[in-house]
VOBA-1610 file (N, C-alpha, C; in pm, whole numbers, padded with zeros to 5 digits, always signed):
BEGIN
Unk+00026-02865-01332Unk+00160-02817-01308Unk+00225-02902-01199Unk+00353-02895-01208Unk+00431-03024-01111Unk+00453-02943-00990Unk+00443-02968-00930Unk+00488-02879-00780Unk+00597-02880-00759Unk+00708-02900-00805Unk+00843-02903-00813Unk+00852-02752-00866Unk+00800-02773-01006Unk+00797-02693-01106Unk+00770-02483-01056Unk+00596-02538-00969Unk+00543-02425-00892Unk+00621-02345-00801Unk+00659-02439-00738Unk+00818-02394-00616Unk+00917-02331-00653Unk+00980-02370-00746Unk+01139-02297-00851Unk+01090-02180-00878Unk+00974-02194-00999Unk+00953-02083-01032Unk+00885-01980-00954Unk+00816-02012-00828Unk+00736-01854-00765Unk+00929-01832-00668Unk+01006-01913-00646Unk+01144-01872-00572Unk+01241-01808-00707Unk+01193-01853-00775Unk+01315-01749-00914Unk+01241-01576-00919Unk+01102-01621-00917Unk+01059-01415-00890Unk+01049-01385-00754Unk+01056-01467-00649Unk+01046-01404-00541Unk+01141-01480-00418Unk+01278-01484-00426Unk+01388-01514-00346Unk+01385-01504-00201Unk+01320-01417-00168Unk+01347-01365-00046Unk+01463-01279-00019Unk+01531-01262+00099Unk+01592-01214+00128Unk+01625-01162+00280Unk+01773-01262+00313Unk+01731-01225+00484Unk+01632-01275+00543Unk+01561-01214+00629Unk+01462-01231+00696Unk+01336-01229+00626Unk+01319-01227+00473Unk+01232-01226+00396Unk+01210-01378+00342Unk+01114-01437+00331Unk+01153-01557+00311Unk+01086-01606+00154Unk+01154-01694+00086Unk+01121-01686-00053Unk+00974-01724-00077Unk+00937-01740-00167Unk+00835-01757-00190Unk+00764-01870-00162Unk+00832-01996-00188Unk+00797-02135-00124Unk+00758-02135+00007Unk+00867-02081+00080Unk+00862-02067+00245Unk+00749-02008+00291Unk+00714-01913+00213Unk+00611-01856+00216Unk+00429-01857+00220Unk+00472-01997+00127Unk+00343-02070+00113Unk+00222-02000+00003Unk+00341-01978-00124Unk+00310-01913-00207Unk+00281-02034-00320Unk+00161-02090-00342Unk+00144-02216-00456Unk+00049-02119-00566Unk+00144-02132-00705Unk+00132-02100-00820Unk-00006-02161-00874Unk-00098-02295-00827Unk-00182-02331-00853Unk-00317-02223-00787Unk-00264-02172-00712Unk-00359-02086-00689Unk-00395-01900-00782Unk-00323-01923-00887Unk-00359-01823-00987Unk-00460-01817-01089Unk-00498-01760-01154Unk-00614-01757-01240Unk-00580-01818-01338Unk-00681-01927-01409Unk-00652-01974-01492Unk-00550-01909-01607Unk-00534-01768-01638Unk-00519-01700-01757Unk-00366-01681-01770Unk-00308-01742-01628Unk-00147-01757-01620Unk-00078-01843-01629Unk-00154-01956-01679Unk-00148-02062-01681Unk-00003-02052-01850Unk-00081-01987-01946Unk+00003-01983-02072Unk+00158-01897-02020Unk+00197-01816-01924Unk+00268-01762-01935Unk+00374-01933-01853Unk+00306-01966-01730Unk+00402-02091-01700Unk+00439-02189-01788Unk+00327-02193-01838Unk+00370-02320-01959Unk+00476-02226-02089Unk+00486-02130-02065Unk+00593-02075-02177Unk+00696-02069-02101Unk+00717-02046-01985Unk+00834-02036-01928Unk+00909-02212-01915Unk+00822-02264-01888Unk+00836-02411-01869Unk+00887-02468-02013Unk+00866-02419-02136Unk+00894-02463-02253Unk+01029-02388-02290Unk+01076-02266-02229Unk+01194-02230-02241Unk+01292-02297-02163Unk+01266-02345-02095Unk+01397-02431-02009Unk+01404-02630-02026Unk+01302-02620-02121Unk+01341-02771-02166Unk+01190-02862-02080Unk+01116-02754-02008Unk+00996-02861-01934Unk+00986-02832-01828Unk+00885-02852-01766Unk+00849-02838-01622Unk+00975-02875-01539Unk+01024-02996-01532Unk+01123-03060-01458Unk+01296-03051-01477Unk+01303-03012-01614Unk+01373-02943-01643Unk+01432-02769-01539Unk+01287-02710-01560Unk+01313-02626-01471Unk+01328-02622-01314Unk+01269-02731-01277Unk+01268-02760-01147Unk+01418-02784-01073Unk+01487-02847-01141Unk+01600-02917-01142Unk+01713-02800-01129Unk+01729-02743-01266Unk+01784-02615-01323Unk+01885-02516-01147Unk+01976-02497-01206Unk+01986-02366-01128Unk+01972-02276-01142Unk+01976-02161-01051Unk+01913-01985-01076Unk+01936-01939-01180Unk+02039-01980-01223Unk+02086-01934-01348Unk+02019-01972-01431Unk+02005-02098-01485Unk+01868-02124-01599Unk+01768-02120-01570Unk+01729-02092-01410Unk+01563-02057-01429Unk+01547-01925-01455Unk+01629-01826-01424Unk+01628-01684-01503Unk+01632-01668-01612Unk+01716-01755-01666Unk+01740-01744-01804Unk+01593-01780-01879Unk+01522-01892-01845Unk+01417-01901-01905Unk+01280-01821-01820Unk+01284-01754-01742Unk+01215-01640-01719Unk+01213-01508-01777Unk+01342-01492-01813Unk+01400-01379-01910Unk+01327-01386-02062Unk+01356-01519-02135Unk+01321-01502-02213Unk+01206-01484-02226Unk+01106-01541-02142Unk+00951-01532-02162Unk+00928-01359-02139Unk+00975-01336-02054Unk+00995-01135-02080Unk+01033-01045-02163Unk+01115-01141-02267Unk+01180-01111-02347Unk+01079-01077-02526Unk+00980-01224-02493Unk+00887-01250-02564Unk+00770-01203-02576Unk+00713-01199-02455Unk+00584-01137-02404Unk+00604-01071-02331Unk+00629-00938-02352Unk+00645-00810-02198Unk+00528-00805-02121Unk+00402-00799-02201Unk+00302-00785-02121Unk+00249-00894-02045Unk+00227-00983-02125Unk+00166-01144-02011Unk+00274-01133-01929Unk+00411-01138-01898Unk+00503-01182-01804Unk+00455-01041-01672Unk+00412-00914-01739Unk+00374-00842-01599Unk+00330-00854-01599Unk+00185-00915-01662Unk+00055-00961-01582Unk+00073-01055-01483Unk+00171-01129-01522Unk+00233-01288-01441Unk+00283-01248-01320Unk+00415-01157-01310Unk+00466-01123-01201Unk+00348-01041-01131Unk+00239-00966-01153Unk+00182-00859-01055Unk+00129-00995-01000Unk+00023-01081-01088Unk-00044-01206-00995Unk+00048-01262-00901Unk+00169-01286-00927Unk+00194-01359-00810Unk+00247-01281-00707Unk+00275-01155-00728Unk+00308-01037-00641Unk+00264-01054-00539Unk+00086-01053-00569Unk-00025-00995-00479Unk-00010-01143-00364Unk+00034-01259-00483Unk+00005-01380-00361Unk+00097-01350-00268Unk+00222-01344-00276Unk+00335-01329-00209Unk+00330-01242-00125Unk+00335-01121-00157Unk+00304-00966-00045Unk+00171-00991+00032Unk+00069-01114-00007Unk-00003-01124+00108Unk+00027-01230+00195Unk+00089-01320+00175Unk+00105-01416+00285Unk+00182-01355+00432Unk+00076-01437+00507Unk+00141-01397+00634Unk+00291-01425+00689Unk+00370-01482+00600Unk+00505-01466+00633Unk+00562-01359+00597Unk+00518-01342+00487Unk+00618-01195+00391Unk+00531-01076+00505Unk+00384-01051+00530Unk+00326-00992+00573Unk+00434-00958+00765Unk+00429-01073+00801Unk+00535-01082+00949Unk+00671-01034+00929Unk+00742-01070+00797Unk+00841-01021+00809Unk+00898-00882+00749Unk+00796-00847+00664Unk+00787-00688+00694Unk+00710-00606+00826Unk+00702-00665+00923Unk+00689-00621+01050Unk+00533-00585+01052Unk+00440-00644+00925Unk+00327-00578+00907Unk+00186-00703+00993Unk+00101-00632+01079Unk-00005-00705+01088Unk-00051-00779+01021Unk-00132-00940+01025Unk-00154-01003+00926Unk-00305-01010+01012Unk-00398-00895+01001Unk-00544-00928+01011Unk-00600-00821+00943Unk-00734-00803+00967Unk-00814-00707+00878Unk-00799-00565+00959Unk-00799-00482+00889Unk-00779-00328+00993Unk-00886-00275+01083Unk-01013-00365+01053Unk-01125-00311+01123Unk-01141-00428+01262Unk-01238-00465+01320Unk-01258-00315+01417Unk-01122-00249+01485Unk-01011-00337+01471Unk-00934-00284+01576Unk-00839-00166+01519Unk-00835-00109+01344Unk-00771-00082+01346Unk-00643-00075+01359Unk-00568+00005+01299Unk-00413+00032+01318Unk-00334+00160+01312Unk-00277+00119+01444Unk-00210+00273+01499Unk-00129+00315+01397Unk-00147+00455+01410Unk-00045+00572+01346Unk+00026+00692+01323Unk+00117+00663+01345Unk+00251+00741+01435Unk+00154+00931+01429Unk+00240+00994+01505Unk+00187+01122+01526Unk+00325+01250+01489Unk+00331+01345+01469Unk+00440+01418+01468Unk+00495+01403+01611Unk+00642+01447+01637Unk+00706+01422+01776Unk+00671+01486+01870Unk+00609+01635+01785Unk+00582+01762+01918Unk+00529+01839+01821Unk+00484+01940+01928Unk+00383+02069+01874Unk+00440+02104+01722Unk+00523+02184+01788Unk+00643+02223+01652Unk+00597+02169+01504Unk+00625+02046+01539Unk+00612+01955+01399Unk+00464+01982+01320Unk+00396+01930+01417Unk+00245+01935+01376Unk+00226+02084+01361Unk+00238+02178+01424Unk+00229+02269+01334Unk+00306+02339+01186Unk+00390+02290+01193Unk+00470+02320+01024Unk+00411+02259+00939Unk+00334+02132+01025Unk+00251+02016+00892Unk+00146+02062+00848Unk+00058+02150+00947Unk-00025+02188+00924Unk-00030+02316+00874Unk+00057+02423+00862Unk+00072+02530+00807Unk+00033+02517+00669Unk+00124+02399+00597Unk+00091+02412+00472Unk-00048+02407+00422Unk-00101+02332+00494Unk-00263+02312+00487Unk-00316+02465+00478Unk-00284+02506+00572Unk-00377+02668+00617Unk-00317+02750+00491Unk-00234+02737+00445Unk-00171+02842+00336Unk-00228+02818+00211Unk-00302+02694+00183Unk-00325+02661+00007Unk-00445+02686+00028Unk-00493+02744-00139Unk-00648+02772-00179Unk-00719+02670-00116Unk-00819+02653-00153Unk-00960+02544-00131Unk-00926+02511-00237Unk-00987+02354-00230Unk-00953+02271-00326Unk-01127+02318-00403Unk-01229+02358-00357Unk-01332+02318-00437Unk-01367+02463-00472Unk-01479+02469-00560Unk-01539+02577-00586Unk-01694+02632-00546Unk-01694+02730-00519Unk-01859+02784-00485Unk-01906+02822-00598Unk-02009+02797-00612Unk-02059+02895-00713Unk-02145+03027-00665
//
């Protein structure tokens, strides 16, 4: 795949926005997907006239030939978009600029918020005290 090619297309599903930064910026490379997505790029790439074709293209025809491959294959294209989802929502940029930690939760963990006051925590917990048991005795 052309890296021209990789770039357009992970920025045509994942733009950014604001302080969100697209997918390129991101350091989101399409070569890093499982082989098995390979047919959905090369179909998208054949709807817009070629790899470079698409590269070139503006938003407008790289949607357009993203569309159609959705259009064609509903299912490979969400298999396509969840894979590169996962790349994207994990990089530590998208990860920073949703204000989210970019390390593992253990050992240090991660804090989490508390009700404001008594009050609260107890209305939260009422509901608890009021419902059956979830299990059964015999």
């Amino acid at each position: 795949m052309m890296a021209g090619f990789d770039q357009a297309l992970a920025d045509t599903l994942f733009p950014g926005d604001g302080a969100i930064p697209p997918a390129s910026r991101a350091g989101v490379s399409l070569a890093a997907l499982d082989h098995r997505q390979r047919p959905a790029m090369e179909a998208i790439a054949r709807a817009a006239g070629g790899e470079a074709a698409f590269a070139t293209a503006g938003e407008s025809a790289r949607t357009a030939a993203v569309r159609a491959f959705e259009q064609a294959e509903p299912q490979a294209f969400q298999a396509f978009v969840l894979a590169v989802s996962a790349l994207y929502h994990s990089s530590p940029a998208v990860l920073e600029a949703y204000g989210w930690p970019f390390r593992a939760p253990q050992p240090a963990g991660f804090a989490v918020g508390t009700p404001g006051d008594e009050a609260e925590t107890a209305r939260l917990l009422e509901r608890v005290r009021v419902r059956t048991p979830l299990w059964r005795s015999s």
